[in-house]
C-alpha positions as CSV (number, residue, x, y, z in Angstrom):
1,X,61.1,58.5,77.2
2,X,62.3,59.9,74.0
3,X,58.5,59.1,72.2
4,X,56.7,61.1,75.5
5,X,59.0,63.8,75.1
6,X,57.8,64.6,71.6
7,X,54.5,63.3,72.3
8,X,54.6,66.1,74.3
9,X,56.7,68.7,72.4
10,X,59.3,68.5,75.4
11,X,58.9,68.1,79.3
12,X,57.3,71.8,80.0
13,X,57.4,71.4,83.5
14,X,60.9,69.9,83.8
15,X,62.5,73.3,83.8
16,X,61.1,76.8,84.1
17,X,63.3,79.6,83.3
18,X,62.3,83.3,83.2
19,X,62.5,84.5,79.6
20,X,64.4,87.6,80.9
21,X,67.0,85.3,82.7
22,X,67.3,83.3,78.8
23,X,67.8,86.5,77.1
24,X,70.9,87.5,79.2
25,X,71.9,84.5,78.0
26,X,72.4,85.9,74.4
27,X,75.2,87.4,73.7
28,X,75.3,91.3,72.6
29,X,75.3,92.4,68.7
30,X,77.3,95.5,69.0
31,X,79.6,93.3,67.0
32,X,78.0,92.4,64.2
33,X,78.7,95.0,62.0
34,X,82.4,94.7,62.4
35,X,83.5,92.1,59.6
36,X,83.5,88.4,59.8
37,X,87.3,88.4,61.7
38,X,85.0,89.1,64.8
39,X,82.8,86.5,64.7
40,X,85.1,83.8,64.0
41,X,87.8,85.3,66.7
42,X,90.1,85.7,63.6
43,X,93.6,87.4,64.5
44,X,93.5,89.9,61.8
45,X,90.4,91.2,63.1
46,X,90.7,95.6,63.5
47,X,89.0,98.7,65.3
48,X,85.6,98.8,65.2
49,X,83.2,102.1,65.1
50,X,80.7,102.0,67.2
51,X,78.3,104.8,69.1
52,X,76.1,107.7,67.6
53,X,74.9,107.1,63.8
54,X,75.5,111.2,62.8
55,X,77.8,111.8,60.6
56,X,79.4,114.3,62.3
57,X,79.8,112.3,65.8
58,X,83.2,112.5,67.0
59,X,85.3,109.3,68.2
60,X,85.5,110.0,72.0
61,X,87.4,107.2,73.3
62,X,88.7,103.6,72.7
63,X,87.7,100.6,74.4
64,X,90.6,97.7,74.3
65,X,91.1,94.9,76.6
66,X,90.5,90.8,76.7
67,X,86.9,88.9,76.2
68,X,86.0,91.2,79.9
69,X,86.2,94.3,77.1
70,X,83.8,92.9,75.0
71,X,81.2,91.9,77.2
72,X,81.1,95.5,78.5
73,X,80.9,97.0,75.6
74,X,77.0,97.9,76.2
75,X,78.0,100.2,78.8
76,X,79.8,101.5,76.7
77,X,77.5,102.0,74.1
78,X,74.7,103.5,76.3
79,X,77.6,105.9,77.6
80,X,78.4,107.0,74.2
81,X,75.0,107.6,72.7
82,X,74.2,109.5,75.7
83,X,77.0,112.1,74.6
84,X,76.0,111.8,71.0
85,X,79.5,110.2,70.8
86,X,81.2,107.3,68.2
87,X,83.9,105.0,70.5
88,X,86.0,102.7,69.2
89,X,87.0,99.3,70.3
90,X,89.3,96.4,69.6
91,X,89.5,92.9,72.0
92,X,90.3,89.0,71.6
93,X,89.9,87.0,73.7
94,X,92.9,85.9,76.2
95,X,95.1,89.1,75.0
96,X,95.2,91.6,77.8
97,X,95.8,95.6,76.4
98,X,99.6,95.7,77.3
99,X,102.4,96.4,75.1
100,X,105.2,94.5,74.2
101,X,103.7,91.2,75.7
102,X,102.5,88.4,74.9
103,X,100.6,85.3,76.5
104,X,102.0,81.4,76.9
105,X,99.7,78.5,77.1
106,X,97.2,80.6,76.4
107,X,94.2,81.2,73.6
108,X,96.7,82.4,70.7
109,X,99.8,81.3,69.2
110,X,103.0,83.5,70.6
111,X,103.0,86.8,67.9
112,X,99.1,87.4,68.2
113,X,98.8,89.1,71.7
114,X,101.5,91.7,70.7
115,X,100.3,92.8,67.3
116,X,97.0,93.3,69.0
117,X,98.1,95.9,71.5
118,X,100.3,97.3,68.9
119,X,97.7,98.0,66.5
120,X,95.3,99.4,69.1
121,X,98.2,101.9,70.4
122,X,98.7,102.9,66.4
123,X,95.1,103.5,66.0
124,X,94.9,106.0,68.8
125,X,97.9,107.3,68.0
126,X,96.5,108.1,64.5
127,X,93.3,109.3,64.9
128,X,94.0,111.6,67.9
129,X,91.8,109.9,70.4
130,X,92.7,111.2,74.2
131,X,90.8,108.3,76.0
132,X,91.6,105.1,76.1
133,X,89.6,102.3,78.7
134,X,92.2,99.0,79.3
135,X,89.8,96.3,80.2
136,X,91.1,93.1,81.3
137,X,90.4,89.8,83.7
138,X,93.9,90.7,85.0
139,X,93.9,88.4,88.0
140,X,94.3,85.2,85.4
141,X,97.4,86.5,84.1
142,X,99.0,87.5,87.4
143,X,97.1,84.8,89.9
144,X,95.0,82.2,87.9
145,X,91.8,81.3,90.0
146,X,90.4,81.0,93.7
147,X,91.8,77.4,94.1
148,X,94.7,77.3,92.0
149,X,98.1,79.5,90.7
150,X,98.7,80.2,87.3
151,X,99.0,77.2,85.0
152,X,97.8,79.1,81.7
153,X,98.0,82.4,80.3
154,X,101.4,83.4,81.5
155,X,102.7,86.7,80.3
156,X,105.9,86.8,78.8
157,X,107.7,89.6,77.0
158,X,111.5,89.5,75.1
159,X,113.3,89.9,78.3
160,X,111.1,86.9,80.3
161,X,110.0,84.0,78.9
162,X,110.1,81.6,82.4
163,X,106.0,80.5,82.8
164,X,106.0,80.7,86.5
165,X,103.8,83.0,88.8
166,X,106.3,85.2,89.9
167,X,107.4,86.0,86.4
168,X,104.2,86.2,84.8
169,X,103.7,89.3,87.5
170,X,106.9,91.3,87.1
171,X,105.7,91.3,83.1
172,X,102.3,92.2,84.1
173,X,104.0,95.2,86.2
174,X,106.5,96.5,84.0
175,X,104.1,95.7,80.5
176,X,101.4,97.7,82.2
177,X,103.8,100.9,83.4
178,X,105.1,100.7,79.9
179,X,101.9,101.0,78.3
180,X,100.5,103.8,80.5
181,X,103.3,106.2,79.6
182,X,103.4,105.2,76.2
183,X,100.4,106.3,76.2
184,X,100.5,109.3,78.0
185,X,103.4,110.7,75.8
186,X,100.9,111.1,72.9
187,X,99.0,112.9,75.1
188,X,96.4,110.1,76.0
189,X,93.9,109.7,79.5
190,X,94.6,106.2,80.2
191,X,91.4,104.5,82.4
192,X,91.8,101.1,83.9
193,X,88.7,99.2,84.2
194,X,89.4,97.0,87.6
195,X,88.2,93.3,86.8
196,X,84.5,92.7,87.6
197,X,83.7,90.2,90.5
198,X,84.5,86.7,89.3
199,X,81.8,84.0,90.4
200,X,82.7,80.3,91.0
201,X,79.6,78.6,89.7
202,X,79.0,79.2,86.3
203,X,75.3,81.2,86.0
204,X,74.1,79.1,83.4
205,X,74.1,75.7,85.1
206,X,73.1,78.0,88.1
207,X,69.3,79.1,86.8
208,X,69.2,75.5,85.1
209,X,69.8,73.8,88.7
210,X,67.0,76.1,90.4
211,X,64.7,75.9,87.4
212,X,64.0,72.0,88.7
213,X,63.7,72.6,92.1
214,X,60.3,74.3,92.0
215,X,61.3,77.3,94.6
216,X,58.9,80.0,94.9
217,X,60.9,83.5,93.8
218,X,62.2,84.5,97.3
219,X,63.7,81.1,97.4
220,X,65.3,81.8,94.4
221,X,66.5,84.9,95.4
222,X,67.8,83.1,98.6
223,X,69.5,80.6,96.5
224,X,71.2,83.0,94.4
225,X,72.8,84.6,96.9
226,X,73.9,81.9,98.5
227,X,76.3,80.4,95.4
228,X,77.4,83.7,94.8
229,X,80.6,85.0,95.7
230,X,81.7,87.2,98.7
231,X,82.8,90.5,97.9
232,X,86.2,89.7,100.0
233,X,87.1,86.7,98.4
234,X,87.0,88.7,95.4
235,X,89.1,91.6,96.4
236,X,91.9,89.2,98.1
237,X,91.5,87.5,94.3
238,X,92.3,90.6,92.7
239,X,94.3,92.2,95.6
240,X,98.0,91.9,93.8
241,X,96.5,94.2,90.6
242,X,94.6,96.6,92.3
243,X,97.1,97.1,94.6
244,X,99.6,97.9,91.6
245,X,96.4,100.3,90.2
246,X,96.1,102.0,92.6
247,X,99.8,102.9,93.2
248,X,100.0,104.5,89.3
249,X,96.5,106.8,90.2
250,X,98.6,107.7,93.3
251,X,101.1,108.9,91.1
252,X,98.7,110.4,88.9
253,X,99.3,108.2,86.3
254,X,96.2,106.6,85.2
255,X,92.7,106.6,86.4
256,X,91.0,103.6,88.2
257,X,87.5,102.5,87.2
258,X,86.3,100.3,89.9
259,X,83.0,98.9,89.7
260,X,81.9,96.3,92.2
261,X,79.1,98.7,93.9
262,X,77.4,98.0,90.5
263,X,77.4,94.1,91.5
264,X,77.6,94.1,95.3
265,X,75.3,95.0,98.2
266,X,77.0,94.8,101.2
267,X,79.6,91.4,101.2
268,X,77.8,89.7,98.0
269,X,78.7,90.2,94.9
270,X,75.6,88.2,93.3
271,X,75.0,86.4,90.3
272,X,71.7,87.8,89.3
273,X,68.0,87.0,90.8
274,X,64.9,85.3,89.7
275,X,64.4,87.3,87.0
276,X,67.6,88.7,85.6
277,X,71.3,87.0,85.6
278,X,74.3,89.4,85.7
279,X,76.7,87.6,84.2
280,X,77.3,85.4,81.2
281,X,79.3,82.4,82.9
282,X,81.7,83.1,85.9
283,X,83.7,85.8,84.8
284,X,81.9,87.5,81.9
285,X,78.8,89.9,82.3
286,X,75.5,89.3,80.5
287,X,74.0,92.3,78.3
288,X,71.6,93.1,81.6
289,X,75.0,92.9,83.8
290,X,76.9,95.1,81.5
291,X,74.7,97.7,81.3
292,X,74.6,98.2,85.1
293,X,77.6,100.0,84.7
294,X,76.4,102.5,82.4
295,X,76.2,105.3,84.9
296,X,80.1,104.8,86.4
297,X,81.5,105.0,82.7
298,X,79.2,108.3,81.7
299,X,81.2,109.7,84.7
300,X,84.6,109.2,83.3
301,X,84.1,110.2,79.5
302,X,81.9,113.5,80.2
C-alpha cells in the first residue's frame, strides 16, 4: 500500500476537498506582526496594532477576550479599515477579559489570567481608547459543554477559590459587573461579544468524513446541516450568560453584540457548505466564518 501510494503521488481520489473549504482551514495572519510571544502563546505577550496603515489613523477601539477574540479578529479588521481606523487587541487563549480573576485547571498557571486583563484595562486606560469589545467562549467557564458541567476552566478570584459550578458562576457574575464599571469610570463603551454558536462535531473531521463518501454537492449541503447544531440547543447552552448580559444592557450598562443571524437560518446554526466551512473546529470560526460578521461590528464602532 505504502509503494502504490507513492507510485501514485497519493490516493487522488480517496478524498476530495474543495480548496476554499482547505483554506478556511488556515488560520488568519493578522498576528504575525505582533512579536514572537504570539506565536508561541507566550504569557508576556502585549497589545497589538492593527487596522489602517496611515500614519495618522487613530486607535478606535480594543478587542480583548479568550482564543473566540482571536479568531474574530478579521471582522474586525475589515470593520476597522472600513473607517480608516487602527484597533488594538490583546487574547490568550483560556483567559476570559475579566478583572481580578483567574482560571483553575485550565490553559495557564494561576497568576497569568489576571495580569492579562490587568494589562489590557491599563492599556485603555492610557491611551484614551473609549471602546472596548470583551470576547469570550463564556459558557465553558460558567457551564462547560452540551453533555457535561464544568470540570476545567473554573474561575476563581481572592475571595473564591471552591472549583465547583456554582462557584465558578457567582465569579463569572460579580468578575464581569466589576469589569464593566471599572471600565465605565474611565469613561469607556464597554461591548460584549455573545459567544458564537458552538458545534459538536469538529468541521475538520466533518469535510474529511464527506470528502470519502462521493455525495454530489446538494448532498453535501444536506449532510452539513444535518451534523450541525440547532440554534436552541445553543441558546439553552449559553442561556445562564446571556441571561446575565442582557440584564447589565437593561441597566444600560454595557452593550450586547449578538451574532447568531450571521450563522443561523431559521433553527440551524450550520457548520459551513460544500464549498466554504464557517468554523475552525467546534467552537472557533474559520477566516471565511469570521468575516461574516463584518457588517454587525461596523454597526457598533461607527
Amino acid at each position: 500500500m505504502g509503494f502504490a501510494g507513492q507510485y501514485n503521488e497519493g490516493f487522488q481520489n480517496r478524498s476530495k476537498v474543495e480548496q476554499s473549504v482547505l483554506d478556511g482551514f488556515s488560520f488568519h495572519k493578522l498576528l504575525n506582526h505582533c512579536g514572537k510571544s504570539y506565536h508561541n502563546n507566550g504569557v508576556d505577550r502585549e497589545i497589538c496594532i492593527h487596522g489602517a496603515k496611515t500614519n495618522n489613523s487613530l486607535v478606535k477601539f480594543a478587542v480583548f477576550g479568550d482564543s473566540h477574540s482571536t479568531a474574530l479578529l478579521p471582522a474586525f479588521d475589515l470593520a476597522a479599515r472600513s473607517f480608516d481606523a487602527k484597533y488594538v487587541s490583546l487574547g490568550m487563549v483560556g483567559c476570559p477579559p475579566l478583572l481580578g480573576i483567574d482560571v483553575a485547571k485550565g490553559n495557564h498557571a494561576i497568576g497569568v489570567c489576571e495580569n492579562i486583563t490587568k494589562r489590557q484595562f491599563e492599556y485603555v486606560r492610557d491611551n484614551n481608547i473609549d471602546k472596548v469589545f470583551l470576547i469570550g467562549r463564556w459558557s465553558l467557564y460558567t457551564d462547560g459543554g452540551y453533555e457535561n458541567e464544568v470540570e476545567d476552566h473554573f474561575l476563581v478570584d481572592k475571595d473564591s477559590t471552591v472549583l465547583t459550578k456554582s462557584a465558578s458562576r457567582t465569579v463569572f457574575f460579580n468578575a464581569l459587573e466589576y469589569t464593566i464599571e471599572a471600565y465605565r469610570n474611565i469613561g469607556v463603551n464597554v461591548y460584549i461579544v455573545e459567544q458564537i454558536p458552538q458545534q459538536i462535531i469538529d468541521a475538520r473531521k466533518l469535510y474529511d468524513h464527506l470528502s470519502i463518501l462521493n455525495l454530489d454537492g446538494n448532498e453535501q449541503n444536506k449532510a452539513i446541516e444535518n451534523h450541525s447544531i440547532s440554534r436552541s440547543r445553543s441558546n439553552d447552552l449559553q442561556a445562564y450568560n446571556r441571561r446575565i448580559f442582557d440584564q447589565l444592557a437593561s441597566k444600560g450598562r454595557a452593550r450586547v453584540v449578538n451574532l447568531d443571524d450571521y450563522y443561523c437560518r431559521r433553527d440551524i446554526c450550520k457548520i459551513g457548505d460544500r464549498n466554504h466551512t464557517i468554523y475552525f473546529d467546534k467552537d472557533h470560526l474559520s477566516i471565511f466564518g469570521a468575516k461574516l460578521a463584518a457588517e454587525e461590528i461596523i454597526k457598533h464602532i461607527e
